[in-house]
Phi, psi and omega in degrees: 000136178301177186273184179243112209255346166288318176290319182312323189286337130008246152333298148270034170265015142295174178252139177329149188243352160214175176224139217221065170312151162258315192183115181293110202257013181172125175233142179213192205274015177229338208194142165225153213237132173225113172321157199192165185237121142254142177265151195241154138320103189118274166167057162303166147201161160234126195303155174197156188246114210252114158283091180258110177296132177312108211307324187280007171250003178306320209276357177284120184298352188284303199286335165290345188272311185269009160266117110239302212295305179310309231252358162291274166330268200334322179271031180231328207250114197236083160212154181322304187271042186216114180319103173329153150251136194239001192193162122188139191216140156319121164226154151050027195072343160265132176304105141256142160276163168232121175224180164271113169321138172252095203255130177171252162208167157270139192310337181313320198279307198305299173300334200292316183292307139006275217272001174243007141226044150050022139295096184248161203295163182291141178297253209332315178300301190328292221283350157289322202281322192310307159336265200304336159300302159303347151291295156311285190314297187313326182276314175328291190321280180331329180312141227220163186225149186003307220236077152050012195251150194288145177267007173049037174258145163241127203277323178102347158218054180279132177165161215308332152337267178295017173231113178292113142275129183263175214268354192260021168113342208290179187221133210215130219227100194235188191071105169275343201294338179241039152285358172257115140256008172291339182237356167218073121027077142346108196222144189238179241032277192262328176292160147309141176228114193291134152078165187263120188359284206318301179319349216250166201258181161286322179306318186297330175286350166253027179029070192256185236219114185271170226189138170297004166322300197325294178289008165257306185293324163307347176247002158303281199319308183320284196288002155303298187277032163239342140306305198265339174080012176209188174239156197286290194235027176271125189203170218265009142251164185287314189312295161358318188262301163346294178328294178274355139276327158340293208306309198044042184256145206202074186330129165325133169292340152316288193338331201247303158252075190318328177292359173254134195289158178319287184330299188330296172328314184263349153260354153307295174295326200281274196321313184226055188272136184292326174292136154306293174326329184237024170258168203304161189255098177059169191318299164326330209259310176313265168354309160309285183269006148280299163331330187277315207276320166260348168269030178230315183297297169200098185290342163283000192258140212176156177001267003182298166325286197281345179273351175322294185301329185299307178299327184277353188281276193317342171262357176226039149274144165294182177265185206285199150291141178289304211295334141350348169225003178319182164274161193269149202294107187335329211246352123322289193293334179285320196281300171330310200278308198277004157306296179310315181315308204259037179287011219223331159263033165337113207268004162330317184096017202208123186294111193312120192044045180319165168254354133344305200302333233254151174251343169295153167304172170251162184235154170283151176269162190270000000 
């Protein structure tokens, strides 16, 4: 018998009564991400990626400032390839987030492995996952807030790092964090420098007037080194990669990978010509003339493609590190219990796990 896709939704539009780590899936020098269960009344649960900012930088206004914004942008921003927010708040003096689980790898893992056997991604895969990217950007850029005015974002990190692949293909464009640019300012010396070096345009290293350009040149760079099989302006010091972007000499990808045809070449340069004013005009524009670009190349490569790679990834990683499944900190789990308890008090404006959010099946609880 179908489900009651009414009642259900009913139903969870109450807010989770716990939220359940699980497995700690990602620790980096700002937040650790831990897979979770939130749980419902009946015993519904649903999988979710609980984001916790690192207790000694929670008390920093750069780093409370940049979970306000992902976690603002996140809950505004609704498109299949840009990672969800479905919550996030101060309890107890720690930043958590509530996001949608990606379960898969990041492309970062995928190249890392790639490229140190001197392996590049399948043409026709590169220039889909590069698509679906440029898609999450065109609707970001374009994105509009209740009352019809542009929220002007731009993210400002785009690189392989922040792009999720699942195991079921999907592509996923996530971290928001440095997208307001009225508070976080590109800045170079003693300041912050938004997105990770390799990544970063040229305009930025002159400090020019930032511009959705940037996140079109970023993703030019993604898809070179999933073309080419190495990264593009990364050298083995930061000046050095400065240098080399400043620089923007940015090799045919033929020149490298004899299988890729001429056309590739020429939107790959075009994407990532050092003037802002003569690279392809904006995300949308991207977008496009990649879809053009695979119907013209291989009209069958799909999800299907990109959950490939996943699978081969995720079967020939070593495992993880034991501290990766440690247990979670009591003073987690108390900060977690009273998210749920106070779920109704959001400062977002958006009732905390609509059931709208969730694209997954639902699950029972055991």
């Amino acid at each position: 018998m179908p489900a009651d896709n009414s009642r259900i939704s009913t139903k969870l539009r109450r807010a989770p009564t716990r939220y359940v780590p699980t497995q700690r899936i990602a620790a980096g020098g700002m937040a650790e991400v831990w897979k979770g269960l939130a749980h419902f009344e009946g015993g519904d649960s649903y999988p979710v990626a609980l984001k916790r900012v690192l207790p000694e930088l929670a008390a920093q206004e750069l780093y409370r400032s940049m979970f306000m914004d992902e976690a603002r942008l996140g809950m505004q921003l609704r498109h299949r390839n840009i990672v969800r927010v479905y919550d996030a708040r101060e309890v107890q003096g720690s930043l958590i987030m509530v996001m949608e689980l990606v379960e898969g790898t990041t492309l970062k893992a995928v190249l890392d492995r790639a490229h140190a056997r001197g392996a590049c991604m399948p043409v026709a895969t590169a220039l889909w996952i590069t698509r679906e990217l440029a898609r999450a950007l065109a609707y970001a850029h374009e994105a509009q807030d209740a009352t019809g005015r542009p929220l002007q974002i731009v993210h400002r990190d785009v690189s392989p790092h922040n792009l999720l692949l699942g195991k079921d293909g999907a592509v996923k464009l996530a971290d928001f964090g440095l997208a307001d640019a009225n508070v976080h300012e590109t800045q170079l010396g003693g300041g912050m420098m938004g997105g990770k070096l390799g990544y970063l345009a040229p305009e930025i290293i002159q400090q020019q007037p930032t511009t959705p350009q940037i996140d079109v040149f970023a993703a030019g760079i993604v898809l070179w080194e999933m073309l080419c099989g190495r990264r593009l302006f990364q050298r083995d010091d930061d000046g050095a990669t400065v240098r080399a972007v400043a620089a923007c000499e940015v090799p045919r990808p033929s020149a490298i990978n004899p299988r890729i045809p001429r056309e590739v070449d020429r939107l790959v340069i075009g994407v990532l010509a050092r003037d802002p004013a003569k690279r392809t005009a904006g995300a949308g524009a991207l977008a496009s003339a990649l879809d053009e670009l695979i119907q013209w190349l291989d009209p069958k490569v799909s999800a299907r493609d990109v959950a490939l790679v996943v699978g081969l990834q995720l079967a020939t990683e070593p495992p993880k590190p034991t501290k990766t499944v440690l247990p979670p900190a009591p003073n987690f789990l108390a900060e977690l219990d009273t998210l749920a308890e106070t779920a109704n008090e959001s400062d977002f404006g958006a009732a905390p796990l609509d059931p709208s959010l969730f694209d997954g099946g639902r699950r029972r609880g055991r």
